[in-house]
N, C-alpha and C positions, 0 to 999 in steps of 0.2 A: 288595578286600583285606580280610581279616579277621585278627583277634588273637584269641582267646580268655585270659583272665585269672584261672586257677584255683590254688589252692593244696589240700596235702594235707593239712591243720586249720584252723578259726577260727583269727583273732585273730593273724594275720599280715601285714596288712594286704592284704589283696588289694584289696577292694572300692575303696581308698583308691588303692591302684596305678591300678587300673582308670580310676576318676575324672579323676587327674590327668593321665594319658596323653591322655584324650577332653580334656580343657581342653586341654593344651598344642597337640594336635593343629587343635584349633578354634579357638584364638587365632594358627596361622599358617596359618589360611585354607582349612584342610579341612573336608569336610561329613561330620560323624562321625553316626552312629548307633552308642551305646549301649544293648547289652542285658541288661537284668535280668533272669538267670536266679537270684538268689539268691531262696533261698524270702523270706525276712523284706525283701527288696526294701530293701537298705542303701544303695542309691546315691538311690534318693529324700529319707533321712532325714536322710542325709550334708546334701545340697543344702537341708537343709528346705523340699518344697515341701509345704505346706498340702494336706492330705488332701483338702479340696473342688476343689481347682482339677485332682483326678483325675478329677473327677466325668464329667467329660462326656468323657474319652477312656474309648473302649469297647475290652473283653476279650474277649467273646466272639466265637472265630474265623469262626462260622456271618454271624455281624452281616452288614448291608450296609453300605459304605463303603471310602473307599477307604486308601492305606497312613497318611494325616495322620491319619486315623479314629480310630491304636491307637497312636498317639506323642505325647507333650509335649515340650515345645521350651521347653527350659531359658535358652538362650541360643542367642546368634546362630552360627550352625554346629555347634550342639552337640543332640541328640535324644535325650531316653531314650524307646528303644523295648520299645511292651509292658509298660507301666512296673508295671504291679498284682502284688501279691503273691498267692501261692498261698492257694486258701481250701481247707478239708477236701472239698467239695462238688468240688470242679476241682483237680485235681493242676496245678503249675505245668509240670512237663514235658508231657505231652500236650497241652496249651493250648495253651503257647507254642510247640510243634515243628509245632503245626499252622497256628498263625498264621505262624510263619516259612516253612514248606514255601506256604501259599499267598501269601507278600508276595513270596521270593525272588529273584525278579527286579526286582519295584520298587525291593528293598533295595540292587541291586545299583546299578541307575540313580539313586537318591536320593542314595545316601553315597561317600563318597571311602574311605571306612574305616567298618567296623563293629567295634566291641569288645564282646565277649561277658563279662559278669563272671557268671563259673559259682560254682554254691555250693562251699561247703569241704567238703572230705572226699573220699574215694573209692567211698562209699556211694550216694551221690544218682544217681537216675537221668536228673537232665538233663545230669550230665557225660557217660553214656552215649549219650543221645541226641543233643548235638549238637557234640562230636567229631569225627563223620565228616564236618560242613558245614565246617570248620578247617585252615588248613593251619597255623598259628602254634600254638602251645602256652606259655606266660607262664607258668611257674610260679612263685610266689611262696614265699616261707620267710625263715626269721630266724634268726639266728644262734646255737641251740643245739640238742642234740640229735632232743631228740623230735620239732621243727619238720622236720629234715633227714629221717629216717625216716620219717616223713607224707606227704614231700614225694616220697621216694625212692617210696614204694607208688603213690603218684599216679602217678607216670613208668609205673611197670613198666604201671600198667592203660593208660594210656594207650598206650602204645607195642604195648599187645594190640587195642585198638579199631582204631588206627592206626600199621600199623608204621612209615609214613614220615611222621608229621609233624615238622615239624621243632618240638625242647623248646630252651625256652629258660629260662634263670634268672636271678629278678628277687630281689636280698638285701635284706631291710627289717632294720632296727636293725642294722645291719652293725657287726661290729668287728675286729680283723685276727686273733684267736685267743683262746684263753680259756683258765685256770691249769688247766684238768682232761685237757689234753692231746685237746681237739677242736679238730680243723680246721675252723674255718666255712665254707673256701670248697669242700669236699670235701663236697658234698652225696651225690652216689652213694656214692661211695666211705665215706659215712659209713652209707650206707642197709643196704647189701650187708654190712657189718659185723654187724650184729645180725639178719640173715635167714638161712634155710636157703638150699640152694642153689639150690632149681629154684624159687625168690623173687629169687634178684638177677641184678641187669640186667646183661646181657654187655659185653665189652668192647667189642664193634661199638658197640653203641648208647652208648656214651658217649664214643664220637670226635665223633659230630654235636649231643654238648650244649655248649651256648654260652652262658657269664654276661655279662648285658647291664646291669646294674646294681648296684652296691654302695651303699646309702643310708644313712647313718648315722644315730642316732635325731633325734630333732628334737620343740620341744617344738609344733609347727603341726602333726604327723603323729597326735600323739597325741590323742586323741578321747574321752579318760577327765581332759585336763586342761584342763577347760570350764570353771575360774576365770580370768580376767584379775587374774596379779599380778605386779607389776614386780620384787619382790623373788624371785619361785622363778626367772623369768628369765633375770635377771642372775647369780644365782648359779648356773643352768647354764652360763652362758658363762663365770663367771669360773674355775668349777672345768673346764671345758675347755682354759680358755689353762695354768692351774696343769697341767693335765695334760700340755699340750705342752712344757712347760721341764723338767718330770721327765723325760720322755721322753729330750729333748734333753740329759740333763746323766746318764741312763743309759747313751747310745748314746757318749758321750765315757769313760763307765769301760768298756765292754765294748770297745771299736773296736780293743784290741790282742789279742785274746783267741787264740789260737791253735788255730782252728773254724771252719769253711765262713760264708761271709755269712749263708745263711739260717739255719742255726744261731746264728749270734750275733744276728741281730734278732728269734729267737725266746726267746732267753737274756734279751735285753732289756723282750722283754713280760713275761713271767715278773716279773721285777725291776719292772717297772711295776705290777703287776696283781697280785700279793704284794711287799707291803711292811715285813712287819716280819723284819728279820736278826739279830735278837736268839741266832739258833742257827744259826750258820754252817755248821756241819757236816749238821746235819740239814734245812735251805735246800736244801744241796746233793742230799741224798738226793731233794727230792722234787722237785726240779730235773729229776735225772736220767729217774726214772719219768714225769714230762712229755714230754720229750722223747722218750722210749722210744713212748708212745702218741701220739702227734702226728707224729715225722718220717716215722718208718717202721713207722707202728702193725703193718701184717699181716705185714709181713718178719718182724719181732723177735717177734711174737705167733708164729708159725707153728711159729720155732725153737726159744721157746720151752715150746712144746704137745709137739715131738720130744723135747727135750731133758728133759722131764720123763717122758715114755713110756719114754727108754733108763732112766730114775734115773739121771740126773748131777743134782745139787743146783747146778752152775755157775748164776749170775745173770749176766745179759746187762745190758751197762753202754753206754750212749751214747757216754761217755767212757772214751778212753783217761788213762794215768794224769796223763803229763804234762797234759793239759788239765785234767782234775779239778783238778790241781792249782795250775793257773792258774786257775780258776774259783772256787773255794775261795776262793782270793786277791782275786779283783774283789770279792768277796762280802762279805768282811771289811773292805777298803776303800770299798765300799760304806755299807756300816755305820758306818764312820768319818766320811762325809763327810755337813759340817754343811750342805749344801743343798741333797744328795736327802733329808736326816731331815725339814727341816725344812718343802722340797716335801712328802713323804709325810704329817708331820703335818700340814699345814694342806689337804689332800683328804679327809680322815680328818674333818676337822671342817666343812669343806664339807659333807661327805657328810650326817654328822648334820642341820646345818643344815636344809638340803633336804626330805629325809625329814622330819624335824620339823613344815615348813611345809605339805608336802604332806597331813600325815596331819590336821592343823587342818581344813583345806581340805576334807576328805571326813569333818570331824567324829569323828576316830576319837581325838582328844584336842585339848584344852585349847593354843589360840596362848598361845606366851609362858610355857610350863611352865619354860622355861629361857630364857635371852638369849641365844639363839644370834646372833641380830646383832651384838650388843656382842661376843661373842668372836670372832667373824669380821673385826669390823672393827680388834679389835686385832692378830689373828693375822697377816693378810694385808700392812698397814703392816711389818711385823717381817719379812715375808720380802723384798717390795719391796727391803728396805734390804739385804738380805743379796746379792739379786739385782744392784742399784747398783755393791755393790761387788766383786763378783765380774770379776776380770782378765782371764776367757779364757774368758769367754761368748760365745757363737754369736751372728753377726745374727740368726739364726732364733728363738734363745731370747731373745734382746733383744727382739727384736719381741715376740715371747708375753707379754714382760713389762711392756712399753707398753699392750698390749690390757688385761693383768689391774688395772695402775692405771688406765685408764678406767674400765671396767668397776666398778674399788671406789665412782668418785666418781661414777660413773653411779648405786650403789646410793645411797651416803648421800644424794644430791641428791633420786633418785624416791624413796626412801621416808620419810628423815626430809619432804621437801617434802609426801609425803603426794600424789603424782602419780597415785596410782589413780584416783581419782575424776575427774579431768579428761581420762585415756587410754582411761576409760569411756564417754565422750563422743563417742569418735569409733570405736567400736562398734555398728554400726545395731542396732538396738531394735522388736519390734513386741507385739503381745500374744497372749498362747498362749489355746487352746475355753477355760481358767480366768478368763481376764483380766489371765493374771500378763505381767509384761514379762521376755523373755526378747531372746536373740540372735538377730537375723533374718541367719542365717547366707547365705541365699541371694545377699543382697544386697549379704553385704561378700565373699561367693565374688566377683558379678560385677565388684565392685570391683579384681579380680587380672586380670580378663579384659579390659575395658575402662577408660578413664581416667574416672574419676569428679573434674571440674574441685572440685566444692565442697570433698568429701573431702581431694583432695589439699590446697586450702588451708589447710582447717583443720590438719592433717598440720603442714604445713610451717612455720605457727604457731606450736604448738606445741614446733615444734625450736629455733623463734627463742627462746623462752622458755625453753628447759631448758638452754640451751645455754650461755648467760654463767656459770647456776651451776653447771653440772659444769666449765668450764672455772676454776672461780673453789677449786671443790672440791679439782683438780689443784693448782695452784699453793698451797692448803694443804698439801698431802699433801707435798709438795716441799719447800719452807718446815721442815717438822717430822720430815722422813724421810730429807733428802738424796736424792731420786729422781733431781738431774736426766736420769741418762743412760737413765731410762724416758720422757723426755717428749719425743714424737712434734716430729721438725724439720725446715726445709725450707730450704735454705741458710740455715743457723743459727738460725733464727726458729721461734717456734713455726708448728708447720702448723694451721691453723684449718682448712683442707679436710678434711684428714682426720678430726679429731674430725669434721667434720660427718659426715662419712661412717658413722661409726661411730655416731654416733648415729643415724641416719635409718635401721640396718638396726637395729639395736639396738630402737628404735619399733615397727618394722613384724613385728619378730620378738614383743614384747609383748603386740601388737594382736591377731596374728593365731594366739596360743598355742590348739593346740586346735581347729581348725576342719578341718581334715582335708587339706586341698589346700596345696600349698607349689611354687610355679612361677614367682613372678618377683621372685626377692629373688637379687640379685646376687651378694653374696659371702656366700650363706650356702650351708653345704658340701652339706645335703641338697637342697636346691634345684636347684645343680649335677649332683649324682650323676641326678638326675630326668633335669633335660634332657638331661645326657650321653647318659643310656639309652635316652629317646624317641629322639633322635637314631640310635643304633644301631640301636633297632630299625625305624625307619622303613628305615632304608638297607635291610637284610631284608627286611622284607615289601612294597617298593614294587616292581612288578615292572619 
């Protein structure tokens, strides 16, 4: 069985896809060979492994030896094979097509699965060369434009090397739509938009494409956020759960709206994802023109390409009157109401928050230009209470709201406590060719693969410790807020399990910010969407 793992630009995650697919695969007992076809050889770098301990696996095809000869062995059931990057002397494709062309049958006999993580682009000519060895095709993309169109060119060449392979589509940072009136989950259909015609891909060929993965972003995916810090963390998660009760407290003003489902939960993004309704009327307008480009972008575009050729000045409307007119209305009551403003502001100030910390982080200014904690942590208290007493709240958004006061007391506790430096501790550490101590990534990857007994204990330590005082933090917050109908219970009692629980993913989500691979964290939602995916596509390519 083989997978091939390409996308049609950098910086989509593919190499990262690729990775976790080979873990997850080799953590339920298959014997995967992974190959690196990327010229810059990212899945080594990913893994950190020590540029000497390549030394002694050999590249060149002519060599004697035999298939162990030209592979390292990362972990137990898991190989990167052919691991060296391309040097100007030796193009990576001839090399490695010909060390593949002569392994090909040991490769067969060796692995249970092989996965190809191909370079990005549509230019490279080892996508060209080893295409034809594939019957799976992975493509990778993210959920906006230009990613979809890279992605779609990819298909089209792909589908000329190989008119039957079967394509498949893997979503990184997924999110269900976006305020410019793109569809993220309409890849082709997004490609073929902005191509001539004998460029886009027919309708046959996009009967047999099949989305195998929706990932949401995640801060363990991201590979540019190499600080461990408990405060950008938490405040991801918290302005997540805020995001979920806005959501939730949208979906209750649109739900009478007089407009097909999908239209009203795309009315409802909109209202999520533009938040200020200070101009009702003009809201509306560009409401509409969303919607014009997103439901039925090529219909309405087609008509009106005609209708401007006859000269009729007619404008083509989404909306009929009566709904405009209802829509108008949610809009304005929207507006009115004090806890979508006061959800919307306090994301608004998240948001600053965040970015603020982050741009510290990569030295691009001065921590602590402003107190954005301080106003975060009186913002968030203030909406709690609005939340508390809110009559006709969803369990759904009750819940979101339980999460976002852990979550506040989870901040004040790790960071006034100053928890960095002790969750730093239980980040393996070795020293880089400088001397400096950096992250020995490799080994807290293996940590996700296997049980590591010490780790774990120290882990579970430290949960015993942080835990009195976030719980101690809640019942302040209570005490001075009136929370209680945000405080997690279990026939009437406080539930001590679940905070545990939330802390222990909460921990592991901190630890592991930034290291590339995300595969065995329970409830966390990109974790999830991973295995769901492996899962699907194993069912596919297993024959």
């Amino acid at each position: 069985m083989s997978v091939a793992v390409g996308s049609g630009k950098g910086g989509v995650g593919k190499s990262t896809t690729a990775l976790n697919l080979a873990l997850l695969y080799a953590k339920i007992g298959k014997r995967v060979g992974l190959i690196d076809l990327d010229p810059l050889s990212n899945i080594a770098v990913i893994l950190d492994v020590d540029s000497n301990a390549l030394h002694d696996v050999e590249s060149d095809p002519v060599a004697p030896g035999r298939l162990s000869t030209f592979t390292y062995s990362c972990f137990d059931g898991l190989d990167i094979v052919f691991p060296h990057a391309a040097t100007r002397e030796t193009g990576a494709s001839g090399r490695k097509k010909r060390l593949f062309l002569r392994f090909a049958e040991d490769l067969t006999r060796a692995y249970d699965l092989l996965v190809f993580d191909m370079p990005a682009g549509i230019s490279n000519e080892e996508n060209l060369d080893f295409l034809p060895f594939v019957n799976n095709l992975l493509v990778v993309t993210n959920a906006e434009p230009t990613s979809h169109v890279s992605a779609g060119g990819y298909i089209k060449s792909a589908l000329e090397i190989r008119p039957h392979i079967r394509i498949l589509l893997w979503h990184n940072r997924y999110r269900p739509a976006t305020e410019t009136g793109f569809n993220p989950r309409a890849v082709v259909e997004n490609y073929n938009r902005y191509v001539l015609d004998d460029l886009k891909i027919d309708s046959e060929s996009i009967r047999f494409l099949r989305d195998i993965a929706f990932v949401p972003p995640d801060p363990a995916l991201n590979l540019l956020q190499t600080e461990l810090d408990p405060q950008v963390t938490v405040y991801g998660k918290l302005r997540e759960v805020i995001e979920l009760v806005l959501g939730e407290r949208i979906h209750d003003l649109t739900r009478r709206l007089p407009v097909g489902r999908k239209t009203r939960d795309l009315i409802g993004f909109y209202l999520l994802r533009n938040r200020d309704l200070s101009n009702p009327a003009g809201y509306l307008r560009d409401l509409d023109r969303f919607l014009a480009g997103l439901v039925e972008s090529q219909t309405l575009g087609n008509l009106q390409q005609l209708l401007l050729r006859l000269g009729k000045k007619t404008k083509l409307q989404t909306f009929t009157r009566e709904q405009a007119k209802a829509v108008l209305i949610t809009i304005r009551d929207a507006a009115k109401d004090e806890l979508r403003g006061e959800l919307a502001r306090v994301l608004s100030i998240m948001d600053d928050a965040t970015e603020e910390l982050v741009n510290a982080q990569r030295g691009f200014m001065q921590s602590g230009s402003l107190d954005r904690a301080r106003i975060v942590n009186n913002a968030v208290p203030r909406l709690l209470r609005l939340l508390s007493a809110e009559k006709e709240l969803s369990p759904y958004a009750l819940n979101a709201g339980s999460l976002a006061l852990f979550y506040l007391a989870a901040e004040l506790e790790l960071v006034e406590g100053d928890a960095a430096p002790r969750l730093k501790q239980l980040v393996p550490a070795r020293s880089d060719a400088r001397g400096r101590t950096v992250r020995d990534r490799r080994r807290q990857i293996a940590r996700l693969i296997r049980r590591d007994e010490e780790y774990h204990g120290d882990f579970y330590h430290n949960i015993r410790e942080f835990f009195p005082g976030i719980t101690r933090r809640i019942s302040e917050l209570n005490r001075t807020h009136d929370l209680s109908p945000l405080i997690l219970r279990k026939a009437g009692e406080f539930h001590g399990e679940a905070y545990v629980k939330l802390l222990t993913h909460l921990l592991h989500d901190i630890i592991n910010t930034g290291l590339g691979v995300n595969i065995s964290f329970t409830y966390n939602a990109a974790s999830q969407a991973i295995r769901a995916g492996a899962d699907r596509l194993l069912e596919l390519v297993e024959p």
